[in-house]
C-alpha positions as a Markdown table, in Angstrom:
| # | Residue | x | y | z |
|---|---|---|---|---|
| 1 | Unk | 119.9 | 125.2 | 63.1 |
| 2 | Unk | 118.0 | 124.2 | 66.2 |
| 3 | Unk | 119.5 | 123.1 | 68.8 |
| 4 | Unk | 120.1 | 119.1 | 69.6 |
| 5 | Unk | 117.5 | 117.6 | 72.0 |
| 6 | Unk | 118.8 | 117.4 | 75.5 |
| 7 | Unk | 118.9 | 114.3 | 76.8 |
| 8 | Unk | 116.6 | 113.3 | 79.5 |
| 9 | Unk | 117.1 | 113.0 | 82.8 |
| 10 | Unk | 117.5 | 109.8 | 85.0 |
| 11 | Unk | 115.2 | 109.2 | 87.3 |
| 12 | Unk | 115.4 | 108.7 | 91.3 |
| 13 | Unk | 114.4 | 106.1 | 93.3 |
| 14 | Unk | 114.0 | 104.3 | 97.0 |
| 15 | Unk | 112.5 | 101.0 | 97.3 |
| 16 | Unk | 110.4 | 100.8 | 100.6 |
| 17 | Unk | 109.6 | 97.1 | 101.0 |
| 18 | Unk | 105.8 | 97.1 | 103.0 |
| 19 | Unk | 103.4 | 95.2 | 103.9 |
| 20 | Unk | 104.1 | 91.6 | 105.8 |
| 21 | Unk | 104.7 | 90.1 | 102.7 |
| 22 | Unk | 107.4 | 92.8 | 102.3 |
| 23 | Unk | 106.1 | 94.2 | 98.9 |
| 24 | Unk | 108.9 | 96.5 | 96.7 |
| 25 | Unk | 107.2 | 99.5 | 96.7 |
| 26 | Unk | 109.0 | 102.2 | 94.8 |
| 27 | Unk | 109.3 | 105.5 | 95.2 |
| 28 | Unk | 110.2 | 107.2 | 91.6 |
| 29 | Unk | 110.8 | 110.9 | 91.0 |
| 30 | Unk | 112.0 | 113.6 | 88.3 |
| 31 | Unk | 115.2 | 115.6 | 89.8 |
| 32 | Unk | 114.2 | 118.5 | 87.2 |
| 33 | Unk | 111.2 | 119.4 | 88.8 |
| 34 | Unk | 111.0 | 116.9 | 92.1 |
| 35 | Unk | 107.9 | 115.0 | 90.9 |
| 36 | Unk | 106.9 | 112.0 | 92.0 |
| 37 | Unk | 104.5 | 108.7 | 92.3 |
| 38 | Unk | 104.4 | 105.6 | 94.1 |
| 39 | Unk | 104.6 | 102.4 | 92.3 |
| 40 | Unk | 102.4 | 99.8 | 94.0 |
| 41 | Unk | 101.5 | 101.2 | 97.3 |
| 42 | Unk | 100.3 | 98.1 | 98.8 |
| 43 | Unk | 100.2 | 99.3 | 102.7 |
| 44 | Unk | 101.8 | 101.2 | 105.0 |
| 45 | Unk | 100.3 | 104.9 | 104.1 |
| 46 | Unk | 102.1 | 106.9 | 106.6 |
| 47 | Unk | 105.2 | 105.3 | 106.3 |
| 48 | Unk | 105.1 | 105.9 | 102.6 |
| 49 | Unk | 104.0 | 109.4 | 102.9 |
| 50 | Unk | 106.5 | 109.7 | 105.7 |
| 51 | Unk | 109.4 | 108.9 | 102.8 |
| 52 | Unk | 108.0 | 111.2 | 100.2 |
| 53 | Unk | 108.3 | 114.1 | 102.5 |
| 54 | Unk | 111.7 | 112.8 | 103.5 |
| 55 | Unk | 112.9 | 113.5 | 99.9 |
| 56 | Unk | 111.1 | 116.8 | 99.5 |
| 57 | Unk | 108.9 | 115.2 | 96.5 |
| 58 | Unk | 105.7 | 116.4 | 95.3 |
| 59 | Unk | 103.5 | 113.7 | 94.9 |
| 60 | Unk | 101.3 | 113.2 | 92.1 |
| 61 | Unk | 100.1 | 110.2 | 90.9 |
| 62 | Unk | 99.9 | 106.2 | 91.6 |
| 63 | Unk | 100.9 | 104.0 | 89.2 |
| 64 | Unk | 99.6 | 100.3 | 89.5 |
| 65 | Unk | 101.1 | 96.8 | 88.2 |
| 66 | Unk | 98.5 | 94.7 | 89.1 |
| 67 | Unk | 95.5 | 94.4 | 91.6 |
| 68 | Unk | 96.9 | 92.1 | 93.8 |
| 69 | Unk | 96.6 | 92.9 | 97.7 |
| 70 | Unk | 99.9 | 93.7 | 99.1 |
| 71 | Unk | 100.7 | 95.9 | 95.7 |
| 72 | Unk | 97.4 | 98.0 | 95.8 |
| 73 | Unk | 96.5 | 98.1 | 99.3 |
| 74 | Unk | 97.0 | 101.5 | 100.2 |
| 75 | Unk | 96.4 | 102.9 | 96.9 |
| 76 | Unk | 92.9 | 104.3 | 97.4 |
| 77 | Unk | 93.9 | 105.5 | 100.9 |
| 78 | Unk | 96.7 | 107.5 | 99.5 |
| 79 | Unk | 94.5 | 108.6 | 96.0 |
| 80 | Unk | 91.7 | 110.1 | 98.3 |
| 81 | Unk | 93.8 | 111.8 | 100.9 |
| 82 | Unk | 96.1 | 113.7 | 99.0 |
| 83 | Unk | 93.4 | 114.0 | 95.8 |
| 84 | Unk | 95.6 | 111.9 | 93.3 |
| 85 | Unk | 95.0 | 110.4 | 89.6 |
| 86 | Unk | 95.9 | 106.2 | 89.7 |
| 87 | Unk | 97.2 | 104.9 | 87.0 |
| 88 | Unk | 97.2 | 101.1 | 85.9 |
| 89 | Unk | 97.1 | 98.0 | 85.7 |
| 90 | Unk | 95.2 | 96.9 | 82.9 |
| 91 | Unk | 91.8 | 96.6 | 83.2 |
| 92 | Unk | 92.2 | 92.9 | 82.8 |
| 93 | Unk | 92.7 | 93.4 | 86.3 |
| 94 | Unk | 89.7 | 94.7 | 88.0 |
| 95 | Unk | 88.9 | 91.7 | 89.5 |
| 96 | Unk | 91.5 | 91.3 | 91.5 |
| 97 | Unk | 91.2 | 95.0 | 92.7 |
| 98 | Unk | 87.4 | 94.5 | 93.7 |
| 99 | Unk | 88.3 | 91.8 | 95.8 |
| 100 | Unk | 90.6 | 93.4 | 98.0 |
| 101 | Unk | 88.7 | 94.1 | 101.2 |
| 102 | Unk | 87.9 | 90.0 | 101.1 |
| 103 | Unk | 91.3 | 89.4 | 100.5 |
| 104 | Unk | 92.5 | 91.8 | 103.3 |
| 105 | Unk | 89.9 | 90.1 | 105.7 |
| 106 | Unk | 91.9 | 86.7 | 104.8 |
| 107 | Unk | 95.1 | 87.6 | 104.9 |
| 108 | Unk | 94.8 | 89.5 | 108.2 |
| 109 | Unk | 95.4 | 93.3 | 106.7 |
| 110 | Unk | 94.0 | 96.2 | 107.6 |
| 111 | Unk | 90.5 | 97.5 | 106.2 |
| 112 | Unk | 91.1 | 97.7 | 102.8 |
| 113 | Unk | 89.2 | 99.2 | 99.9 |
| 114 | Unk | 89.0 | 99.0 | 96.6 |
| 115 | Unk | 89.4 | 101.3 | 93.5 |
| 116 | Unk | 88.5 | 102.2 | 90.4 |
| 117 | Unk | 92.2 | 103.6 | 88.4 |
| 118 | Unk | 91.6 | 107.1 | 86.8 |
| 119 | Unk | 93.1 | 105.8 | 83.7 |
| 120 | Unk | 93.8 | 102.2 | 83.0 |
| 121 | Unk | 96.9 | 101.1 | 81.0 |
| 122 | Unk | 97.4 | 99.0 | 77.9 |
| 123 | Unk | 100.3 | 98.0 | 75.9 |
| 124 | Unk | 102.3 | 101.1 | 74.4 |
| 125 | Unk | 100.7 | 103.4 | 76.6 |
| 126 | Unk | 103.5 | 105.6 | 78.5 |
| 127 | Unk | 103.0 | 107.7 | 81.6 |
| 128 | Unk | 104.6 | 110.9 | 82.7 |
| 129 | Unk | 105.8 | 112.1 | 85.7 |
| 130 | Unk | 107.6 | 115.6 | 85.5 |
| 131 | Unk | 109.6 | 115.5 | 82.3 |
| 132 | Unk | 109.7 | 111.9 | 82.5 |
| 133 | Unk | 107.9 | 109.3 | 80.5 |
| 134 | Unk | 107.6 | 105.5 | 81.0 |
| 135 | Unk | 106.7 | 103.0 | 79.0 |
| 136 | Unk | 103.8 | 100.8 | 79.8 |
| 137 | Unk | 104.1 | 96.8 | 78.6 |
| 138 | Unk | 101.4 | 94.5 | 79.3 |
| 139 | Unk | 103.1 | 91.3 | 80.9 |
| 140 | Unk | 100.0 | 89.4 | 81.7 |
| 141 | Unk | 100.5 | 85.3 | 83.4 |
| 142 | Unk | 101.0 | 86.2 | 86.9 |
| 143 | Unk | 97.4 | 88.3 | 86.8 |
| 144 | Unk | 95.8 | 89.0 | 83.2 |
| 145 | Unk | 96.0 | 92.6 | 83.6 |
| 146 | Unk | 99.8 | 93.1 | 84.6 |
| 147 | Unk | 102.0 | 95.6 | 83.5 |
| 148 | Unk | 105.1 | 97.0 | 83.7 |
| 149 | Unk | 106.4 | 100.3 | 83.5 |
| 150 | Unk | 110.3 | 101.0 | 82.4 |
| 151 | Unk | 112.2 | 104.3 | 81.7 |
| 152 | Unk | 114.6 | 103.5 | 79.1 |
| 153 | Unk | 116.9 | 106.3 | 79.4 |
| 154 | Unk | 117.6 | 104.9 | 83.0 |
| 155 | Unk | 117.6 | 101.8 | 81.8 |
| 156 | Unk | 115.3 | 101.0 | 84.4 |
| 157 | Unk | 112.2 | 98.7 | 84.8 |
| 158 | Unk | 109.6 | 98.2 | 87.4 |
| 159 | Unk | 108.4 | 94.8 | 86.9 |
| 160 | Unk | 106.1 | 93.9 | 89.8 |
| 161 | Unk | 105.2 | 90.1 | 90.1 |
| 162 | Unk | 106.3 | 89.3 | 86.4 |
| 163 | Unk | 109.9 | 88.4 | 87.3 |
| 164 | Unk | 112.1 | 88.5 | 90.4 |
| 165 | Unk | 115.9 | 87.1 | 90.5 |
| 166 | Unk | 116.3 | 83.4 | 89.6 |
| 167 | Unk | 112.3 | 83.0 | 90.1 |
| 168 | Unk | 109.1 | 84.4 | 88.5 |
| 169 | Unk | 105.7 | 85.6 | 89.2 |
| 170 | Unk | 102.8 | 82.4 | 90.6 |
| 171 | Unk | 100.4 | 81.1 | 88.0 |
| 172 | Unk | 98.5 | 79.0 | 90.8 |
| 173 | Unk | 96.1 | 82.2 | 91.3 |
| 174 | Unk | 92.9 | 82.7 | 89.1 |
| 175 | Unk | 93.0 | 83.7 | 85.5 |
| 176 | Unk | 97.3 | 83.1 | 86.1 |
| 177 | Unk | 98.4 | 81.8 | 83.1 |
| 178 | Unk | 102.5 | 80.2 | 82.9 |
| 179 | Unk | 102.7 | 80.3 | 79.2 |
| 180 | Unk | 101.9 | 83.5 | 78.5 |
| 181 | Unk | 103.8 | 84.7 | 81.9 |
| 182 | Unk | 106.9 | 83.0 | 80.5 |
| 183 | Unk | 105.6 | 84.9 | 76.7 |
| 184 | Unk | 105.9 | 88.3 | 78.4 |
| 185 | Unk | 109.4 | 87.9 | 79.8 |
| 186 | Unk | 110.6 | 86.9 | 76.8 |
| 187 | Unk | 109.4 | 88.8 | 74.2 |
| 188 | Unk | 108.7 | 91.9 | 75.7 |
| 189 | Unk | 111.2 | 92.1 | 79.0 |
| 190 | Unk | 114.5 | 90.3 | 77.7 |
| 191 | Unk | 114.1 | 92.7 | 74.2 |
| 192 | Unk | 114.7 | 95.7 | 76.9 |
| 193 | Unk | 118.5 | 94.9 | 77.2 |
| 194 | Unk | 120.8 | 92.6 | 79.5 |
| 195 | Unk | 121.9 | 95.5 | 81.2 |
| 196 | Unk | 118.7 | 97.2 | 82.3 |
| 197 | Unk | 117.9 | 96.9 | 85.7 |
| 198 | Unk | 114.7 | 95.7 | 87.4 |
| 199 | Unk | 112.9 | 95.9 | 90.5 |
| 200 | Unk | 110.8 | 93.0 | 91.4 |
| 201 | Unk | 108.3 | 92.9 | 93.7 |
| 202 | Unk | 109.7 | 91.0 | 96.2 |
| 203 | Unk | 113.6 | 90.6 | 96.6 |
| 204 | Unk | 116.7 | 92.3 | 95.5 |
| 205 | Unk | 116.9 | 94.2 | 91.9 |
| 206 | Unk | 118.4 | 92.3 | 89.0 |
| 207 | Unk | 119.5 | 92.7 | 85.5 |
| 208 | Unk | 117.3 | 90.8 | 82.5 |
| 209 | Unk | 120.9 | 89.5 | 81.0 |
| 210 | Unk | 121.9 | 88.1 | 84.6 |
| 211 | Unk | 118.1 | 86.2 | 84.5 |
| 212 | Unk | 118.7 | 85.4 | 81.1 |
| 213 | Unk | 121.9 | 83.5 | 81.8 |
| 214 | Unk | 120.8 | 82.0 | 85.8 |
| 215 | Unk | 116.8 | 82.1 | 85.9 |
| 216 | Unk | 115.7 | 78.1 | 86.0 |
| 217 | Unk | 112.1 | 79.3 | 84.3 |
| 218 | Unk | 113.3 | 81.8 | 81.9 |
| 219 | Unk | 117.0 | 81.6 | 80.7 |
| 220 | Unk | 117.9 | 81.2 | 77.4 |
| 221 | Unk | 119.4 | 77.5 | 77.6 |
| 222 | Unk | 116.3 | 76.9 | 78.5 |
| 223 | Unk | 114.9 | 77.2 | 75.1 |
């Protein structure tokens, strides 16, 4: 008989807000083998890098939720320096990525540049990282080309823009759309379970059952 799968391991994580707009960037690793990536490294390269050695994690990749200045920002600093893969958002997105050095100019950032993601991410795509993998959901509304990535087994999901607690993602920005924004959290967040955890990308974590009961756009007495 062979033997029963082992279960997987839970991943790690520190949240390590950046940017002035105070962006959730996350730091996720594998304890098996001490893997990790940034999620959304929107600025603040040393600082980040500063917290990846902190934690004795190997970094290798960035993963993307959408293009979006203060998410991105310090992605293609990072990805050159250290010779890493990007991954995400969707290309849906590329816009918004292309226009980051105007953007930075406006919103008084650093130099900023652009990118082009080693691999860009669609619905049902998963990522690895060590002997994890993550599921990839395309939660377009607050950009076209959002996504999200969530590890079930930690019951975990990394949500960017899409959601935060008792508010959601803007649909005042170009190509933002509120009806398919409140689509995504519906039918393809809430389905994840009431008690998996998420990180927004601003603001404290939350669970999708407490924003199902308390969140004035998206709870379920709503509809």
């Amino acid at each position: 008989m062979s033997e029963p799968a082992k279960p997987e391991a839970l991943l790690r994580g520190e949240i390590i807000p950046v940017t002035p707009f105070q962006q959730n960037c996350s730091l996720i690793w594998d304890p098996l083998t001490m893997e990790g990536a940034l999620v959304d490294a929107g600025g603040e390269a040393e600082r980040l890098l500063a917290r990846v050695a902190a934690h004795g994690i190997k970094l290798v990749k960035l993963l993307v939720t959408h293009g979006h200045l203060d998410h991105a920002g310090a992605v293609a600093e990072i990805a050159e320096k250290l010779k890493l893969p990007i991954e995400g958002p969707h290309p849906d997105d590329a816009f918004w990525i292309d226009g980051m050095p105007d953007a930075a100019k406006q919103y008084g950032f650093p130099p900023t540049r652009s990118f082009v993601p080693d691999r860009w991410l669609q619905q049902g795509d998963t990522v690895t990282l060590g002997s994890l993998t993550l599921d990839v959901l395309h939660c377009p509304g607050h950009t076209p080309g959002h996504v999200v990535f969530h590890h079930p087994a930690s019951r975990l999901a990394l949500v960017g823009d899409v959601i935060f607690q008792n508010s959601i993602g803007r649909t005042d920005f170009p190509r933002g759309n509120h009806a398919d924004l409140i689509k995504a959290i519906r039918t393809r967040l809430f389905p994840l379970g009431d008690d998996t955890q998420f990180v927004p990308g601003h603001g404290p974590m939350s669970t999708f059952g407490a924003e199902r009961k308390q969140n004035p756009y998206v709870a379920d007495s709503m509809f």
